[in-house]
MILO-410444 format. One record per residue (C-alpha): residue in one letter; residue number from 1; x, y, z; chain. Coordinates in Angstrom, 2 decimals, padded with zeros to 5 digits, m for minus. Layout:
N
{rec 'A' NUM {X Y Z} 'A'};
...
END
This chain:
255
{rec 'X' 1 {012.72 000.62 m008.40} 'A'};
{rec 'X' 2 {011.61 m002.36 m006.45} 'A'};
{rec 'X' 3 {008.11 m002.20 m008.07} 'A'};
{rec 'X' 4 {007.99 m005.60 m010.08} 'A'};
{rec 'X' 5 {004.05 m006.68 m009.03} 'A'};
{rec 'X' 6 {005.28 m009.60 m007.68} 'A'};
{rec 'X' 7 {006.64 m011.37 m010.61} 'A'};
{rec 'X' 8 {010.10 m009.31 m009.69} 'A'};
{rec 'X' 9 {011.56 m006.53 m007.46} 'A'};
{rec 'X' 10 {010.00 m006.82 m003.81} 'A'};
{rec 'X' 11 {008.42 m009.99 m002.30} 'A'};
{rec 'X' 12 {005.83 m008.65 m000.41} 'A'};
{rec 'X' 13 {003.19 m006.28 m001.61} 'A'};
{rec 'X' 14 {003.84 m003.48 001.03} 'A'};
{rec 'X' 15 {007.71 m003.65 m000.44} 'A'};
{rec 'X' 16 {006.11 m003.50 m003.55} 'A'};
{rec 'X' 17 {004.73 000.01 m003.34} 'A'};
{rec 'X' 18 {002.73 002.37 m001.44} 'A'};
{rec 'X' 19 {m000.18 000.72 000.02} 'A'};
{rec 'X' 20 {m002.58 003.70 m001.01} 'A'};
{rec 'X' 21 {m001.96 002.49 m004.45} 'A'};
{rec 'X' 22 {m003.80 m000.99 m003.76} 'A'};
{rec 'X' 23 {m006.87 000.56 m002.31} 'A'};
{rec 'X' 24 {m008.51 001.86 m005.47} 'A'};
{rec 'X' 25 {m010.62 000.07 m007.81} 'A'};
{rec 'X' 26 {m009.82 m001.62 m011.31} 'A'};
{rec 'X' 27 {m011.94 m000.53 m014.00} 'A'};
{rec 'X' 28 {m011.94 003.70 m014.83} 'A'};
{rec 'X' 29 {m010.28 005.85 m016.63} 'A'};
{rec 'X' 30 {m007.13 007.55 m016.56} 'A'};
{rec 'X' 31 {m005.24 010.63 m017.88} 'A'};
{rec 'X' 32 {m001.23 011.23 m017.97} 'A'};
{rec 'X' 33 {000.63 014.30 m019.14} 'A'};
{rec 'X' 34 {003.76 015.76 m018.61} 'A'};
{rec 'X' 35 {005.21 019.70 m018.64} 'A'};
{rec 'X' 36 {009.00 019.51 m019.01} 'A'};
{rec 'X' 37 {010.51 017.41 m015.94} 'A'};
{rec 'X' 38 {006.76 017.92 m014.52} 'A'};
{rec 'X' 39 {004.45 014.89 m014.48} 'A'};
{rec 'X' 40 {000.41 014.84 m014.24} 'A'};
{rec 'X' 41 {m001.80 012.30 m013.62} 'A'};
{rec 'X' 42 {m005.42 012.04 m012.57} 'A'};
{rec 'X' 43 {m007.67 009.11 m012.39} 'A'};
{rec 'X' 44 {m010.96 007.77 m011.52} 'A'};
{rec 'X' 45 {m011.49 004.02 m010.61} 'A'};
{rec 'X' 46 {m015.04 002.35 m009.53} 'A'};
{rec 'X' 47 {m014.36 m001.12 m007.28} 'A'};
{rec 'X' 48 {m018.12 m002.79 m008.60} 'A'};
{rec 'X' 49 {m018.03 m001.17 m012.29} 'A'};
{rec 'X' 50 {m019.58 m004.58 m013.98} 'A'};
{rec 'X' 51 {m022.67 m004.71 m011.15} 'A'};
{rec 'X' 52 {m025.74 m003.17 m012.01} 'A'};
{rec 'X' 53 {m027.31 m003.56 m008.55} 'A'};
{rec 'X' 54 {m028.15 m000.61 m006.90} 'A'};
{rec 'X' 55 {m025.42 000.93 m004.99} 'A'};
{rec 'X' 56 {m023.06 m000.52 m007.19} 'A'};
{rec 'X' 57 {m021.59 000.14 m010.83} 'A'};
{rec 'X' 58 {m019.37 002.49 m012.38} 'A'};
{rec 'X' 59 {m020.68 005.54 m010.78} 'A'};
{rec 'X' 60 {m023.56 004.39 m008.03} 'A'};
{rec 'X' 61 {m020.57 002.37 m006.34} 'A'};
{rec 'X' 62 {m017.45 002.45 m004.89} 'A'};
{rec 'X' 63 {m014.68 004.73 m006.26} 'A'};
{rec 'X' 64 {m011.58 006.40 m006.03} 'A'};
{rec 'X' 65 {m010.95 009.85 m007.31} 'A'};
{rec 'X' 66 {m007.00 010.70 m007.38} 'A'};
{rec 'X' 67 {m004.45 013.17 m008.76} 'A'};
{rec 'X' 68 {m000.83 012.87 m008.81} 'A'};
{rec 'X' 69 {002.02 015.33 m009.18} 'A'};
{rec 'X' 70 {005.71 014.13 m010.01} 'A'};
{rec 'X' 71 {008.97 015.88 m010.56} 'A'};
{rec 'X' 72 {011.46 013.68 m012.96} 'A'};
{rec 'X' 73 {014.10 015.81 m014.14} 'A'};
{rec 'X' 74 {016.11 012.85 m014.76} 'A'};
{rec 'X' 75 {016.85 008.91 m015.15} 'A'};
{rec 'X' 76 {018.53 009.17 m012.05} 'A'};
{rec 'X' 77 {015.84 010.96 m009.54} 'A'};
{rec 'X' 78 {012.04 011.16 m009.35} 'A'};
{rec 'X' 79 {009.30 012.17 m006.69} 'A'};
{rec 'X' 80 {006.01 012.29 m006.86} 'A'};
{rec 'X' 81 {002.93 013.69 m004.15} 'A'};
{rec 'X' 82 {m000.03 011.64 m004.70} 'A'};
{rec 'X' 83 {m004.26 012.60 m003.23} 'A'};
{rec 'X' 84 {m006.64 010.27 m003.35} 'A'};
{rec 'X' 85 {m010.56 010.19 m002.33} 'A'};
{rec 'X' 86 {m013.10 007.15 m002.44} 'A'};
{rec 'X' 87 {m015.74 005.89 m001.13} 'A'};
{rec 'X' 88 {m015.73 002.58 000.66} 'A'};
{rec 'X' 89 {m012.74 001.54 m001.11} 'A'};
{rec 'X' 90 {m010.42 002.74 002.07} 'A'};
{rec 'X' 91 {m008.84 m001.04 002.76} 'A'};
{rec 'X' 92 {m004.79 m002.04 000.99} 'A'};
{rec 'X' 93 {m004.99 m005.62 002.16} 'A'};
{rec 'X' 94 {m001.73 m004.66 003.85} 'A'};
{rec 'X' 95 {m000.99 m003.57 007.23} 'A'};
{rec 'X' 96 {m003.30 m004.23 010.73} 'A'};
{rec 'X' 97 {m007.03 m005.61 010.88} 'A'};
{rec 'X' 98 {m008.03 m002.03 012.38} 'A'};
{rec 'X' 99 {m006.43 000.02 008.92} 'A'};
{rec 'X' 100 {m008.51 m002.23 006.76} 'A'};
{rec 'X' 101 {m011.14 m000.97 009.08} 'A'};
{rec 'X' 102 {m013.99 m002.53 006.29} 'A'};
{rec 'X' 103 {m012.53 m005.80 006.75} 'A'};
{rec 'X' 104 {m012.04 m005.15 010.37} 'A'};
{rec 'X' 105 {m016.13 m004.29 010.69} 'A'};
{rec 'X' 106 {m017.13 m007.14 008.52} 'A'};
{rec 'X' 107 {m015.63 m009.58 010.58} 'A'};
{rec 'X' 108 {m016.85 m008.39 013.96} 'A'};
{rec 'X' 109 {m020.49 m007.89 012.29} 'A'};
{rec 'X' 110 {m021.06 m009.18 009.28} 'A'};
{rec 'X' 111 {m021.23 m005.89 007.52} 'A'};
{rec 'X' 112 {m018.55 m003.73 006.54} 'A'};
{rec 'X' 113 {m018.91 000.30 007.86} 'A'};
{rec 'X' 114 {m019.57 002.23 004.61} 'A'};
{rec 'X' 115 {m016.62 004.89 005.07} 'A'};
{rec 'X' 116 {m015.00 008.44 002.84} 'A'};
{rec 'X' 117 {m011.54 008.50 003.31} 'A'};
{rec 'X' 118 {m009.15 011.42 001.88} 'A'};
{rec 'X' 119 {m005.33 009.77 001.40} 'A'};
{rec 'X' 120 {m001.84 011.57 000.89} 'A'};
{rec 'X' 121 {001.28 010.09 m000.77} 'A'};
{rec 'X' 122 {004.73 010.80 m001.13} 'A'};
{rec 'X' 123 {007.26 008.54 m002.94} 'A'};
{rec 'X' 124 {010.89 009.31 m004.09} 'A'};
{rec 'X' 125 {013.58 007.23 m006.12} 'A'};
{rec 'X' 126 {016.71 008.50 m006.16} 'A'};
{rec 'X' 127 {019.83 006.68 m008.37} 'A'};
{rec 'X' 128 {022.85 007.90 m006.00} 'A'};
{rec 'X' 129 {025.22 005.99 m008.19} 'A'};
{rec 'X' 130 {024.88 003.18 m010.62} 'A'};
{rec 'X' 131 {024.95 000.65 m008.05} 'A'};
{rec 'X' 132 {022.21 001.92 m005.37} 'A'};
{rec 'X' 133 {019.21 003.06 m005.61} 'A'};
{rec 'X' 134 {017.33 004.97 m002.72} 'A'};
{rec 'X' 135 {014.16 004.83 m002.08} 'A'};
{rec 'X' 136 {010.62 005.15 m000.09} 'A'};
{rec 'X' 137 {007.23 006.91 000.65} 'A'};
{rec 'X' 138 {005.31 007.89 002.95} 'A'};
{rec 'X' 139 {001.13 007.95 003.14} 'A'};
{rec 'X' 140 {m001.44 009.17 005.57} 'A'};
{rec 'X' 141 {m005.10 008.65 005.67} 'A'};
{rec 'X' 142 {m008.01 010.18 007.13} 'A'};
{rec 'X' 143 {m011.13 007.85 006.83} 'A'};
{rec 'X' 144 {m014.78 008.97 008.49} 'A'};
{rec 'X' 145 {m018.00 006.19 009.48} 'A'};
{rec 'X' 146 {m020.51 006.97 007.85} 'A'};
{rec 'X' 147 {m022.75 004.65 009.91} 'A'};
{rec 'X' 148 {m023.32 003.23 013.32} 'A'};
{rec 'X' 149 {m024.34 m000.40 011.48} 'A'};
{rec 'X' 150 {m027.78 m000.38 013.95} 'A'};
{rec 'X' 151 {m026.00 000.97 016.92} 'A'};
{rec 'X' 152 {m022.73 m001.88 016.96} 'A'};
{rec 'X' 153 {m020.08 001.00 016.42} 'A'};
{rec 'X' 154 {m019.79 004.75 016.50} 'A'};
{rec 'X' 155 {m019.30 007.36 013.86} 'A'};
{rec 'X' 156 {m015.94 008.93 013.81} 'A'};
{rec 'X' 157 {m012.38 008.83 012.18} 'A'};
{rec 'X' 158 {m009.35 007.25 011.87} 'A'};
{rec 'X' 159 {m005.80 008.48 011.13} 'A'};
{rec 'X' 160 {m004.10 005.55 009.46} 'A'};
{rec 'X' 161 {m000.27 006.05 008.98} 'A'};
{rec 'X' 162 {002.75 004.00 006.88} 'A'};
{rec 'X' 163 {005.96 004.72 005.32} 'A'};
{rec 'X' 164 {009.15 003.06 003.92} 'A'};
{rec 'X' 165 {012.68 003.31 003.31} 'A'};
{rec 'X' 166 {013.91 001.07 000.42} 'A'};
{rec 'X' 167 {017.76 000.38 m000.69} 'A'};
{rec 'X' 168 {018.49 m001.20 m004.42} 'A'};
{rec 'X' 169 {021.30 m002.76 m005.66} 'A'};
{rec 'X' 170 {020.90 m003.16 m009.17} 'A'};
{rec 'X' 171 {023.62 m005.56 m010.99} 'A'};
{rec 'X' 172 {025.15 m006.47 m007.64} 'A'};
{rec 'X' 173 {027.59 m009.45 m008.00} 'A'};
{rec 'X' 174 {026.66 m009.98 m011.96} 'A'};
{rec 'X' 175 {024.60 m007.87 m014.45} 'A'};
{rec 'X' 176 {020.78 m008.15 m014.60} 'A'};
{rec 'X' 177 {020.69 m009.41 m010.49} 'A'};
{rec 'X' 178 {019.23 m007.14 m007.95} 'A'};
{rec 'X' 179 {019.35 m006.72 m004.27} 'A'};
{rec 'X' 180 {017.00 m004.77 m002.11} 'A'};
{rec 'X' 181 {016.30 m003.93 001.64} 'A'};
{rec 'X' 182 {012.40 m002.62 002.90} 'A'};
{rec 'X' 183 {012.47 m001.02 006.37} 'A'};
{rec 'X' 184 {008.96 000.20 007.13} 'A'};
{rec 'X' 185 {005.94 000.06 008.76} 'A'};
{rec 'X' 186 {002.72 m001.31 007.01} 'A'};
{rec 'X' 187 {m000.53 000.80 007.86} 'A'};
{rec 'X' 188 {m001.79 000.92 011.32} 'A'};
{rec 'X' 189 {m004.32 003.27 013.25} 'A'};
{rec 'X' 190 {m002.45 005.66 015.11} 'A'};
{rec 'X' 191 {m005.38 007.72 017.00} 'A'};
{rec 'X' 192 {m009.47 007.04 016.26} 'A'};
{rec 'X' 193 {m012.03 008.85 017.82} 'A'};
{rec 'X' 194 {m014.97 005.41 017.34} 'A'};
{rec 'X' 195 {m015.10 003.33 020.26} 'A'};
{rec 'X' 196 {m017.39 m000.76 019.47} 'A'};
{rec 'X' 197 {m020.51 m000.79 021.10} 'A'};
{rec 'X' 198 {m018.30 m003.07 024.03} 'A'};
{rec 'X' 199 {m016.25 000.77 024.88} 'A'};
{rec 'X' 200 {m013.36 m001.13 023.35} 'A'};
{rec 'X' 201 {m010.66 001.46 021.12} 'A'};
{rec 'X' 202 {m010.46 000.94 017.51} 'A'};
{rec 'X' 203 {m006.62 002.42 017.31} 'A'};
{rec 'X' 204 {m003.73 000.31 017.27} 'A'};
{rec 'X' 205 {m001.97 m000.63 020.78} 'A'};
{rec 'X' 206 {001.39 m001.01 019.73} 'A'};
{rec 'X' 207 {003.93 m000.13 016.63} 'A'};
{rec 'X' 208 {004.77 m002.92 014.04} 'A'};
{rec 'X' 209 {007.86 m002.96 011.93} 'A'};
{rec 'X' 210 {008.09 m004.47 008.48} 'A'};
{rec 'X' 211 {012.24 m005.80 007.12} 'A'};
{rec 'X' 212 {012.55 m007.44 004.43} 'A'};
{rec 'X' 213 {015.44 m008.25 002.19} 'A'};
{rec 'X' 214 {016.10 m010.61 m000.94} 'A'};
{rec 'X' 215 {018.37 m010.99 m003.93} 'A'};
{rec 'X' 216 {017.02 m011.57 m007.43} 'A'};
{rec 'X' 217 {019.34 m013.86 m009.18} 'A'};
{rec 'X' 218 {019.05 m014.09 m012.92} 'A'};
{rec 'X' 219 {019.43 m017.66 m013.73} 'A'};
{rec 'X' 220 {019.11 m017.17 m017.62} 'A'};
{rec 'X' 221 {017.45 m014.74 m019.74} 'A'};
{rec 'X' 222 {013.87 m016.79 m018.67} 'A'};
{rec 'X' 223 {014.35 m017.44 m015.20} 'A'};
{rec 'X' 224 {015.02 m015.57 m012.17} 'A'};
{rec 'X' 225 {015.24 m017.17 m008.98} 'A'};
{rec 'X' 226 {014.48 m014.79 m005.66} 'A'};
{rec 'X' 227 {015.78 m015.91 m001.92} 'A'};
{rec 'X' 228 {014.39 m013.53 000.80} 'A'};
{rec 'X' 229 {013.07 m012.85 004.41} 'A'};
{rec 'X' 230 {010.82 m010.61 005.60} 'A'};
{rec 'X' 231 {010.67 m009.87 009.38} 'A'};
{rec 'X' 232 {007.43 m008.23 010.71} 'A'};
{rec 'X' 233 {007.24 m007.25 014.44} 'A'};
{rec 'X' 234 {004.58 m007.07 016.56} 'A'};
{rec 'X' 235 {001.75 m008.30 013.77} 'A'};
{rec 'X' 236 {m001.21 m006.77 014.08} 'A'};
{rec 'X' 237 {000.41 m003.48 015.55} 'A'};
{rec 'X' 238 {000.20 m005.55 018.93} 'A'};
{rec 'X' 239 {003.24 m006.54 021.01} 'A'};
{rec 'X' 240 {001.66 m009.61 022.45} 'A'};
{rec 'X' 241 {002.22 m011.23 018.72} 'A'};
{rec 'X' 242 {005.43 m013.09 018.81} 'A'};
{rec 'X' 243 {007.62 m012.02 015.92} 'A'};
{rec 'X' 244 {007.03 m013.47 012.25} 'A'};
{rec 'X' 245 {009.82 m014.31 010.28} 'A'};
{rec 'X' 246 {009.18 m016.14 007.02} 'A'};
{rec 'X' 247 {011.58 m017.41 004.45} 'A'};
{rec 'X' 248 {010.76 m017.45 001.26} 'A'};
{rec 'X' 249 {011.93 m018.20 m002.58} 'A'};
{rec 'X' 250 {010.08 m017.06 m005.49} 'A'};
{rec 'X' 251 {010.92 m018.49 m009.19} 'A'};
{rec 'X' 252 {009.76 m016.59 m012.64} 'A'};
{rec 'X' 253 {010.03 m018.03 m015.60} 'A'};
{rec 'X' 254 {009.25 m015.33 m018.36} 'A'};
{rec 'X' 255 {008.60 m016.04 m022.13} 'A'};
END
């Protein structure tokens, strides 16, 4: 309900939606059909599609594979178990350095790890009444090395974890406004089995929470203007981060 890509709905991107959603590429093809309240959905999405280098393209490259199963007997209720595969395409841009463990390598080396990683999703909306909305999802990855990068890291896996409880208030205080709460935590590597070539761990140390609330207040039928906080403990899954709380207002003018 909160899912507005930014332009309305949630302010950050993990409030936005499941973060296994952000991983895949952009350019594929997709296929939707539905069996009475019983929604299908399977897709298959290349990150480097428009490269025609060698290890790259719409098939030589990286890619997601993913299926999707949903239950909507209603306008009021929905859920919906999501799978996804790809290769080298494991990182959301959300969460700790270690989830986005690509990112994580490139930094420390200069190369990222080439990695498989098998995803699960579950995501529910549920309109208890016509004034809230609840909310949420769950994911958990498995991702595998698939190289040492000359020696720098080992091959194993990681187990990389989020989930999040959402509350909506649609039409709170005047019709068209909307109020919502995010109470989560972004991705972060509970257990890894691939130590750096220093012995150091490659899980997370500590948990991180993500809060984050805001009201979307319809100016006129063209503008919207969106107060909100977001609270994130720990960044970085690591309590010697001092808290982050950033304040924030977000204006969209539609036409």
């Amino acid at each position: 309900f909160l899912d507005g890509d930014g332009a309305s709905g949630a302010l950050s991107a993990f409030g936005t939606r499941n973060p296994l959603y952000f991983a895949p590429g952009q350019t594929g093809l997709g296929l939707q059909g539905n069996y009475g309240a019983l929604q299908f959905s399977a897709g298959y999405l290349a990150g480097d599609a428009n490269d025609p280098n060698p290890g790259a393209g719409l098939f030589n490259g990286s890619y997601t594979a993913l299926g999707q199963v949903g239950y909507v007997p209603n306008d009021n209720f929905g859920i919906a178990l999501s799978y996804f595969h790809g290769y080298n395409q494991l990182d959301t841009g959300t969460g700790s350095q270690r989830s986005n463990f690509r990112f994580f390598t490139e930094e420390l080396f200069g190369e990222a790890v080439p990695t498989i990683n098998n995803s699960l999703g579950l995501q529910f909306t549920w309109r208890i009444v016509d004034g809230f909305v609840l909310g949420g999802w769950g994911g958990y990855t498995k991702a595998v090395t698939l190289s040492t990068l000359d020696g720098q890291l080992e091959r194993g896996d990681l187990d990389i974890w989020n989930w999040a409880v959402t509350l909506a208030f649609p039409d709170l205080f005047k019709e068209g406004n909307t109020a919502g709460i995010i109470v989560g935590m972004q991705p972060w590597v509970s257990s890894s089995s691939i130590r750096l070539n220093d012995g150091s761990a490659t899980n997370d140390p500590d948990t991180s929470f993500h809060i984050e609330g805001f009201y979307e207040w319809k100016l006129t039928d063209n503008i919207a203007l969106t107060p909100g906080v977001i609270v994130i403990t720990s960044p970085n899954s690591n309590n010697n981060n001092s808290t982050l709380v950033i304040g924030t207002i977000r204006t969209t003018f539609t036409f």
